[in-house]
N, C-alpha and C positions, 0 to 999 in steps of 0.2 A: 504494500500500500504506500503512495506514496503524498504527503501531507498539502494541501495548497498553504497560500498564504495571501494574506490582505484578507483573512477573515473576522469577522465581529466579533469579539467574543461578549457576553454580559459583566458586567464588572463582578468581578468574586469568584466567576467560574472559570474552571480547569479540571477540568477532564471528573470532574465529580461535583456532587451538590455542591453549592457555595456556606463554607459555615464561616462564620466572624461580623464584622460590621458590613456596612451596603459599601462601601467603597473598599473591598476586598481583604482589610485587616485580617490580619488572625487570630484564633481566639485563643491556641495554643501558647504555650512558655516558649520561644527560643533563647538561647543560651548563647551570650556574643561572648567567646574567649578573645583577649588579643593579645598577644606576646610582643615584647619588649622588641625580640628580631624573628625575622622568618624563622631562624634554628630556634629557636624557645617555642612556637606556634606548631611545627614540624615535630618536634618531642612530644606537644602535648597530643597533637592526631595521632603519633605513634600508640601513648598508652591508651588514649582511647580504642582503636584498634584491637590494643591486645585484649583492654579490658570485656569488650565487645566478643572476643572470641574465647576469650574462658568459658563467658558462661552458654555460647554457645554449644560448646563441646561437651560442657559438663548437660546441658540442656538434651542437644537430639544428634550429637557424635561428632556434628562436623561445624565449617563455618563456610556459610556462601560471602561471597565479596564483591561490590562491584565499581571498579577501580576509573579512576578521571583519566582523562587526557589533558592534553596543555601544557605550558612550561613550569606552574609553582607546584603541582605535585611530584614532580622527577624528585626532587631533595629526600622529600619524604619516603619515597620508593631507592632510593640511595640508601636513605637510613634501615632501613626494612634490610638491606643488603649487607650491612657488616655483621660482622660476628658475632656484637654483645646481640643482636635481634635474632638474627639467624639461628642463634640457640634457645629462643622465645619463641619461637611460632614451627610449631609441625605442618608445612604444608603441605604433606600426604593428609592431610586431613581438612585442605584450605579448597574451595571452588575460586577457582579464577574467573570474572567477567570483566565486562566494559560497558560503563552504561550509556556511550554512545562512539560510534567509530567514524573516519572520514572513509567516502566510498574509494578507497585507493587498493594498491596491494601492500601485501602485506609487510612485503620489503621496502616500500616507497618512506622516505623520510618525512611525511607527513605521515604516516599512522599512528594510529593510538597506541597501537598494540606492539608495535615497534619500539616505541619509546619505551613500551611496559617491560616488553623482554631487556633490552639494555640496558635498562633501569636495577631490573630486581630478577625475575624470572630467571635468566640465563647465570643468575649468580646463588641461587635456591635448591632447594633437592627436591623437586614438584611434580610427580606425575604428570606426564602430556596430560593423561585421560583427566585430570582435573584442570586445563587450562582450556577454556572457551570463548575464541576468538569470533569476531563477528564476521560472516563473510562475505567477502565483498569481490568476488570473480564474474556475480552473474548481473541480471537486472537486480536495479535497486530495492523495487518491489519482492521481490523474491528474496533475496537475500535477507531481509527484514523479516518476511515472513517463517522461514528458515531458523534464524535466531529468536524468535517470537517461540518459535516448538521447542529450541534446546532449552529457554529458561522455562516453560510450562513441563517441561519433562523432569527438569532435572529439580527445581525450587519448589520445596512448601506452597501451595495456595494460600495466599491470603486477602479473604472475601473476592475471589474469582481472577487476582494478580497474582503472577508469581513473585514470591517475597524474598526480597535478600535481609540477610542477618545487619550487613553494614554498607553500606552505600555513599561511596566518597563522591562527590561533586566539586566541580568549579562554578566559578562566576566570573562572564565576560564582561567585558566594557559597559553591553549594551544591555547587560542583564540579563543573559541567556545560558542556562546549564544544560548539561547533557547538551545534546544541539536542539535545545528548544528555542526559536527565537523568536523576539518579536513581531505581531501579527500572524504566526502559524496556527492553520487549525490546528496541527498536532497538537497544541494547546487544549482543544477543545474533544479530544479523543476518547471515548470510555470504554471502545470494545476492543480495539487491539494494545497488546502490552508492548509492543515494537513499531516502529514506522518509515519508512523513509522520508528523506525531507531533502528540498534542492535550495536552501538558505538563499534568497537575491545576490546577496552582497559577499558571501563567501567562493572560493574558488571553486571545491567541490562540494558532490551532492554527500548528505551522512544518515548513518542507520541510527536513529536512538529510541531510547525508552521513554515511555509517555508517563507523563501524569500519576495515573492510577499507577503506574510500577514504583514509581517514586515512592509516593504514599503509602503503599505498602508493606515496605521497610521497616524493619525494627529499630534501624538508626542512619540514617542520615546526615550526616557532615557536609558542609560546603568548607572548604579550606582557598582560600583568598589573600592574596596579596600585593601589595606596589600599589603607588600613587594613579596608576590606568584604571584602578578596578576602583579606586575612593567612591567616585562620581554614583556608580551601579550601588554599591552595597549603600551607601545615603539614601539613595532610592527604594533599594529594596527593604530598608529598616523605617522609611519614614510611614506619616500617616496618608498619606496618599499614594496611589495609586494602584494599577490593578497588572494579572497576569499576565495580559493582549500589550501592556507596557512595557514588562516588567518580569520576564517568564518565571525567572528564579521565586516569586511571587506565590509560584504555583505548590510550594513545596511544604505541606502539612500533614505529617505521618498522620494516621489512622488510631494507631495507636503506639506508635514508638518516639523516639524522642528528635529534636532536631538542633543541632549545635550548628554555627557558625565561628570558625578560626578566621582569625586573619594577625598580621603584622601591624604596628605601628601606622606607617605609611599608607594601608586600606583603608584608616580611619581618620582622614585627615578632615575629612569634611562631615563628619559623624554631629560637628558639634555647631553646626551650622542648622542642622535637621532635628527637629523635637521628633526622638524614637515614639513607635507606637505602642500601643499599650502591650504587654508583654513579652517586653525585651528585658534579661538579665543578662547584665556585663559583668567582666570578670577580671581581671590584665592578670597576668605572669609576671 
């Protein structure tokens, strides 16, 4: 399936009923961590991480994961790669995803997945059979649809989405995660957990996870950083605006929880913007 865009959305909605205020607030707690540098913000994602996978393991044996793309989480998947972590995390027991990939191959130096192996993967001791790449050889439609069956086969259902344990996200300039962006229906999606989408303004088309997969999630992290992303995260913490604006907007687990990291530098205009209601901040 592949998503239009310049669609309408209702203010509040994304891809599931609208709960919070009429001008899209949330009703849920987020939790704004900010660290002193990127490596203090990177440390605290890590123990989140791990903390997130204990009790999955101790919970139902394993831990599904669904890992960003972009340049501020490589550090963190760096960190995930030395040795004091590497003796922290059993990843014969880790599910590897992406919760959204560019339509490229998979050697091409724009993929997600590229990054991810160079990053950590290639430096881990991971069963292939636990590493699930999204594929991108055929139509985009297909390919999507493809990766829509490996996460419905292999993830827990949760309320008719397949559910990841932890689920790391970005936040771009324009306020768009996973590759949701905005004006995308894919915004406004509630039957498929996968999509394709051909961004305007981006160079290629990409497969991502909608909405309802987001929300799904037992935990949710967006990890953010640098004075580019300020602008977006002011946006998306203030009391105005909606998803169709603002996609990162769209992100309210169900019933798991939802933190935002970021550095110093992501929050330079934080104080410029009266946060909305149910924002706890934190600093390192």
């Amino acid at each position: 399936m592949r998503a239009r865009y310049a669609a309408r959305l209702p203010v509040g909605e994304c891809g599931q009923e609208a709960r919070g205020s009429p001008n899209g607030a949330l009703v849920q707690q987020v939790e704004l961590i900010v660290g002193s540098t990127l490596d203090r913000a990177v440390d605290y994602v890590a123990e989140r991480l791990h903390e997130r996978y204990t009790d999955s393991i101790e919970s139902h044996g394993r831990f599904d994961a669904a890992f960003a793309g972009g340049g501020t989480p490589r550090a963190l998947y760096g960190l995930l790669a030395t040795p004091l972590w590497r003796a922290k995390l059993d990843w014969s027991r880790i599910g590897v995803y992406l919760g959204d990939e560019r339509h490229v191959p998979p050697g091409d130096p724009r993929s997600n997945f590229r990054m991810l192996c160079e990053s950590v993967l290639d430096k881990v001791l991971v069963p292939q059979g636990n590493i699930h790449p999204v594929p991108t050889s055929g139509k985009l439609s297909e390919d999507a649809s493809v990766y829509e069956h490996t996460l419905r086969v292999n993830l827990e259902d949760e309320g008719g989405m397949p559910g990841f344990d932890f689920l790391l996200l970005g936040l771009g300039p324009d306020g768009h995660t996973a590759s949701l962006f905005p004006g995308s229906s894919a915004l406004a999606e509630t039957e498929h957990a996968v999509v394709g989408v051909s961004p305007p303004h981006a160079p290629t088309d990409r497969v991502t996870i909608t909405p309802r997969v987001i929300n799904a999630a037992r935990e949710v992290l967006v990890l953010t950083a640098g004075s580019l992303k300020a602008g977006a995260l002011a946006r998306l913490l203030a009391e105005e605006g909606t998803p169709e604006e603002i996609p990162a907007r769209c992100i309210a687990p169900a019933a798991g929880e939802f933190t935002i990291v970021c550095d110093l530098s992501a929050c330079e205009h934080l104080d410029r913007q009266a946060l909305r209601e149910g924002i706890v901040t934190r600093r390192l």
